[in-house]
N, C-alpha and C positions, 0 to 999 in steps of 0.2 A: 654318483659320479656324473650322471648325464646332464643332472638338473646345476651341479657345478660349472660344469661347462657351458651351460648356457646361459647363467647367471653372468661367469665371466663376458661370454659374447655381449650379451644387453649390456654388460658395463663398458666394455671397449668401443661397441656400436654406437653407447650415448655420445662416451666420452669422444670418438672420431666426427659425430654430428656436431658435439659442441664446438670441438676447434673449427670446425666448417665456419659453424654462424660468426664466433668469431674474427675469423676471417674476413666473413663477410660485411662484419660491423665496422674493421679496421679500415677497410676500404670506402665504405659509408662513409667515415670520421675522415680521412681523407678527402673524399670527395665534396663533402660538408665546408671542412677549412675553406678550400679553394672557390667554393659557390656562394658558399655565404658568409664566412668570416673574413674572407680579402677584400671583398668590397665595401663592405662598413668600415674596416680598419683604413681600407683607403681615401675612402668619403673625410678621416679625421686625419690624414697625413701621413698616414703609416705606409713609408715605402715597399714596395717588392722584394729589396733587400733586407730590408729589416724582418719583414714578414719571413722570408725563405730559413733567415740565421734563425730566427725564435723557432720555430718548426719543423727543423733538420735534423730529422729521426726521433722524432718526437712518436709516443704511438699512446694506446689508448692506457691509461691507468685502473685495472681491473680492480685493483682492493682497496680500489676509497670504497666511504661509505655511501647511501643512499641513490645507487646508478640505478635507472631504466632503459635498460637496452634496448632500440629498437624493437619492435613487435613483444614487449610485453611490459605487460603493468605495476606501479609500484606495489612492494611488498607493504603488507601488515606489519607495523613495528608490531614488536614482542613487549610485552609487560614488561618496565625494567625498573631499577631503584636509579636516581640520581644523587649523587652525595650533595652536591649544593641543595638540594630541596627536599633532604631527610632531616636530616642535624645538623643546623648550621654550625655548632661547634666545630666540626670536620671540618671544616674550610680555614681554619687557624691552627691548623696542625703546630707542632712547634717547632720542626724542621726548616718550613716553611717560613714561619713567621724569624726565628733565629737568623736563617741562612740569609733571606733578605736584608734585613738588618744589620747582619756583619760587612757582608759585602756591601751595601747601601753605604755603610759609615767611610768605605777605604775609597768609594766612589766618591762621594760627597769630598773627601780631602784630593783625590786626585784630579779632579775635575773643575774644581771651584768656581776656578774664574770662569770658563763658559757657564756653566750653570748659574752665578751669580748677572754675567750680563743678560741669559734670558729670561732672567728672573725680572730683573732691569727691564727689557723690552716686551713682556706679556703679563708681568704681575701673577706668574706662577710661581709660587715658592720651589725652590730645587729640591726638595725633601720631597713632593708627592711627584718632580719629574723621575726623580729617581726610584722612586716606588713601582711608580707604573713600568717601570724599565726593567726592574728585577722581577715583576712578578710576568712579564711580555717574555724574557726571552734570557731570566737569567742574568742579568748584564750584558746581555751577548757570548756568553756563555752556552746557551743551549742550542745543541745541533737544531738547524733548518734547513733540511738536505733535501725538497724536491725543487723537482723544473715545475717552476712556478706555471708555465704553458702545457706541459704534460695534465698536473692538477687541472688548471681551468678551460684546457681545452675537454678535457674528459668532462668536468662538470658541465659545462658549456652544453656539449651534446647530448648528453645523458643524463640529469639527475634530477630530482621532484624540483630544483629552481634552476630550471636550467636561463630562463632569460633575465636572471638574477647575475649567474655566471657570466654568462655571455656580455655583459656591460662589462663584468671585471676584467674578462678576456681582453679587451678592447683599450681597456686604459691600461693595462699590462705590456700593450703593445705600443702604445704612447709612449709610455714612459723607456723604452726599448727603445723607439726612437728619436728620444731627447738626449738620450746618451749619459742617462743617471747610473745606470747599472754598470758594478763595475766590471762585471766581466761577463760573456754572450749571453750564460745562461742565469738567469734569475731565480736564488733560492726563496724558497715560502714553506711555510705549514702546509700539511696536508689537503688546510682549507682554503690555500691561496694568500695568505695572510705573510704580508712581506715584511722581512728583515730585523733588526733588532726591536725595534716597537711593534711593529706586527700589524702595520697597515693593512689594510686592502688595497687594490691597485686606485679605485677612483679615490680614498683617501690621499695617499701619497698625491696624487694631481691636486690636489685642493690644500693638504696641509705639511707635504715634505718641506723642510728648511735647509739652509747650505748653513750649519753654523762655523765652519772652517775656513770660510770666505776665498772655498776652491771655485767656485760655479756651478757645483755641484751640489744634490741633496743625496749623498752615500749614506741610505739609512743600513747598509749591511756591513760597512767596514768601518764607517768614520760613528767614532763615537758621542764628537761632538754636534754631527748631524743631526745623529739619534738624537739628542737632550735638544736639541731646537725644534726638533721636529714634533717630538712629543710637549713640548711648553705653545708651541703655535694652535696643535690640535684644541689643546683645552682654551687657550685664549679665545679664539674664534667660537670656540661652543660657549660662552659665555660664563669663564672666570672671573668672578670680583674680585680685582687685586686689593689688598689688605683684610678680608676675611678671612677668617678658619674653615673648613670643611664638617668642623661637627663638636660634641661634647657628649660624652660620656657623663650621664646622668643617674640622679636615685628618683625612679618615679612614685610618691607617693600612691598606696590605694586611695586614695580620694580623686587620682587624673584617672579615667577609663584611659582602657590601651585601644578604646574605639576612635579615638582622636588622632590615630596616626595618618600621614600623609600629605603629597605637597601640597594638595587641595584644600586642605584646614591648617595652614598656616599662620602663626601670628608671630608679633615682636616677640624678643628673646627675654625681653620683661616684662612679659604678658606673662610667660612660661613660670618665670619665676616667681610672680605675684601666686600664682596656684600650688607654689612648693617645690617646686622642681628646683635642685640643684645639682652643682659639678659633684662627679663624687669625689673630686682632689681636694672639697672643703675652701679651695677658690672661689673667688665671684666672676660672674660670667664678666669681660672685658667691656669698658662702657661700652665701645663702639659697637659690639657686637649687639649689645642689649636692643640698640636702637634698630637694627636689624632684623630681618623675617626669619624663623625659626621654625622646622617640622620634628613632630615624633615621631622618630624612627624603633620601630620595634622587630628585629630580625624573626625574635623568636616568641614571637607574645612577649608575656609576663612570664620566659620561662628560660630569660636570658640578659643578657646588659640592654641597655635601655640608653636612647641618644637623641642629641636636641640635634638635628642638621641644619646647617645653612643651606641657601642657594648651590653653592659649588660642590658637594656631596653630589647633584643632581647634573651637575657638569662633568663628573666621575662616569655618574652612570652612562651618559655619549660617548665614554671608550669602551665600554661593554653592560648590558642592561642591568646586572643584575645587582642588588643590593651589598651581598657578601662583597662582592667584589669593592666595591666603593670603598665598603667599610676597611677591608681589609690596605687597600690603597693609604688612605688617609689615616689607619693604625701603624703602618710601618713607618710611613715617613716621619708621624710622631715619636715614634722607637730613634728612627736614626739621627733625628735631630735635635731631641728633646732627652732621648734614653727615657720615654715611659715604661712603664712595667703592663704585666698583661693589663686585660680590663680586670675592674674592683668587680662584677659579677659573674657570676660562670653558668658557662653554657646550662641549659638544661636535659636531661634523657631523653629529647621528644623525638619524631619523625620517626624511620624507618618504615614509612609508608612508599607504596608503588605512587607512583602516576594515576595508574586510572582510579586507583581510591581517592586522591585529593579531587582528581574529576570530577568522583560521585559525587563528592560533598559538595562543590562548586556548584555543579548542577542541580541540585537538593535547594542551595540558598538562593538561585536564581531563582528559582519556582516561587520563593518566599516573597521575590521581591527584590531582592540584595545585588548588586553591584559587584560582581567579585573580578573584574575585568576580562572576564573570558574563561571559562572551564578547559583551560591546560594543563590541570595536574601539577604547578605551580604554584605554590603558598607566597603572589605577592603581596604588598601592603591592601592590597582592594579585598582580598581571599580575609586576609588577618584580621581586618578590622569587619567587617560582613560575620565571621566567625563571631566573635566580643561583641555585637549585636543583636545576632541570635541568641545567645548565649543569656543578656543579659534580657533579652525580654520573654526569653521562657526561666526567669529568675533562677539562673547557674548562676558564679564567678567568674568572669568574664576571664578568659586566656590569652583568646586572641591569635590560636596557633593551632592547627589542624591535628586531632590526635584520633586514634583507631575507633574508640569507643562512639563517636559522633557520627562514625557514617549510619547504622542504624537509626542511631537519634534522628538524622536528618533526612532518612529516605522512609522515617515510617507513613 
């Protein structure tokens, strides 16, 4: 009974010091805004009143992720699985890839005519604006319920990027007082990430568009914003208007799947000359031929297989990763075109941790290999470094990080 009781005490005692520091932090975060986030917002224009409205009962956001509270240090991530860089199968779920697709199609007819003039003025096709749209936020469909200054003030003062935040905070307040937002408070992601495309705040200053010809760039209400906005983005990141984004290929064994990457790029009949064809049993498009082409291999050799263009790598400038491109420039094929899945299927691989792909990475550095960095990320530098190894300790080259290798590679 005693030791109950004093169990409870230590709990109640922690928990009354914890709302202390607390406390104490809110006040900090306070104090903070006003010493050092007013005066940099106003070095860039941002009025008193603007500043006051953004910040008016605003307090600190305890359950994002990755905070450093005042007087103490970041945590240890924990071992965790990633589904984009287990099975990339997983990432074409069929919910997923369906759901966009339907709705992509009723977009694409209700929308047309702006989508056709931005199509018109940045040479993005509306089929990957619309892609990017559905997989960002839904159509606008999916809730975005924080105060975007709640979010990035908290990140701002607290987290492993805080002077990462702190610039977002900043153009968030810009755009506050240009008077885009349509109403005081600004919805975002949990990560700060605004509105129906899911800018960041210095995004939106660089590539929000008005495509409603209000004066405005409503990327949270106006849907025609949205599709300007996101056709501007990829323009300026360097879209080639009249190319595709990729082709789904049969890689003979006779190409190693070591040749993947934007850096061993060649013409598209180059590719072809070595065997490489569509799997639709088409011929690659003259225009294309005469164009620079990369092997894209998600999954090694243990999955669909794809010739990319240039603009595949204009995808990856809305978000890094591979899957995602792919995935971008599959849907919009669906909705424009009504392809069917890809002609190969995923393979069983991955369900590897993180720090096991590490080990590996680290293992091929040692060797010598390039694998762009020991992240626990299986990207194209990891894949092909792997079908290297692989093929000069005389394996069959895969090309794709499996269990059985970390041994092989740390002996």
């Amino acid at each position: 009974m005693i030791r109950t009781l004093l169990c409870l005490l230590l709990l109640v005692t922690s928990g009354q010091v914890f709302a202390q520091d607390r406390g104490a932090i809110e006040r900090q975060f306070q104090n903070w805004l006003k010493e050092t986030i007013l005066p940099q917002a106003r070095s860039v224009g941002v009025s008193q009143r603007t500043f006051n409205a953004a910040f008016s009962g605003v307090t600190l956001n305890w359950d994002l992720p990755d905070l450093v509270p005042p007087g103490t240090k970041p945590k240890v991530p924990k071992r965790q699985r990633q589904a984009e860089f287990s099975s990339p199968g997983k990432y074409f779920r069929r919910g997923s890839i369906d759901g966009a697709t339907s709705v992509g199609r009723q977009m694409a007819s209700r929308h047309a005519k702006i989508l056709a003039t931005v199509e018109r003025q940045t040479g993005v096709p509306g089929r990957i604006i619309l892609a990017i749209w559905g997989r960002e936020s839904g159509y606008g469909r999916a809730s975005i319920p924080h105060n975007v200054f709640k979010v990035l003030g908290t990140k701002a003062f607290m987290s492993t990027r805080a002077p990462y935040f702190t610039r977002e905070l900043i153009a968030a307040l810009q755009i506050a007082e240009a008077g885009h937002a349509p109403e005081r408070t600004m919805k975002s992601s949990w990560a700060g990430a605004l509105g129906q495309p899911q800018f960041m705040p210095s995004s939106f200053l660089k590539y929000a568009a008005d495509g409603n010809g209000d004066g405005r760039a409503d990327i949270w209400n106006s849907e025609a914003d949205t599709i300007a906005s996101i056709g501007t983005y990829l323009a300026l990141h360097g879209w080639v208007g009249g190319r595709d984004w990729g082709f789904e290929v049969d890689l003979p064994r006779s190409v190693s799947c070591t040749l993947e990457g934007p850096d061993q790029g060649r013409s598209i009949a180059a590719w072809e000359a070595m065997g490489i064809k569509r799997v639709s049993g088409r011929p690659f498009p003259d225009h294309e031929k005469r164009g620079e082409g990369y092997l894209l291999l998600p999954a090694g050799r243990n999955g669909p297989a794809f010739i990319a263009t240039p603009n595949f790598f204009v995808l990856k400038e809305y978000n890094k990763s591979d899957l995602y491109a792919l995935f971008v420039g599959h849907v919009g094929d669906r909705i424009q075109y009504g392809v069917g899945d890809f002609a190969a299927r995923w393979g069983a691989v991955g369900g590897l941790l993180r720090s096991d792909v590490a080990t590996m990475q680290r293992a091929l550095e040692s060797k010598g290999h390039d694998v762009g960095g020991a992240d626990g990320l299986a990207g194209f530098k990891t894949r092909r470094s792997i079908g290297r190894w692989q093929e000069a300790t005389g394996q069959a080259s895969t090309c794709f990080p499996e269990a059985n290798m970390k041994a092989a590679l740390t002996r």
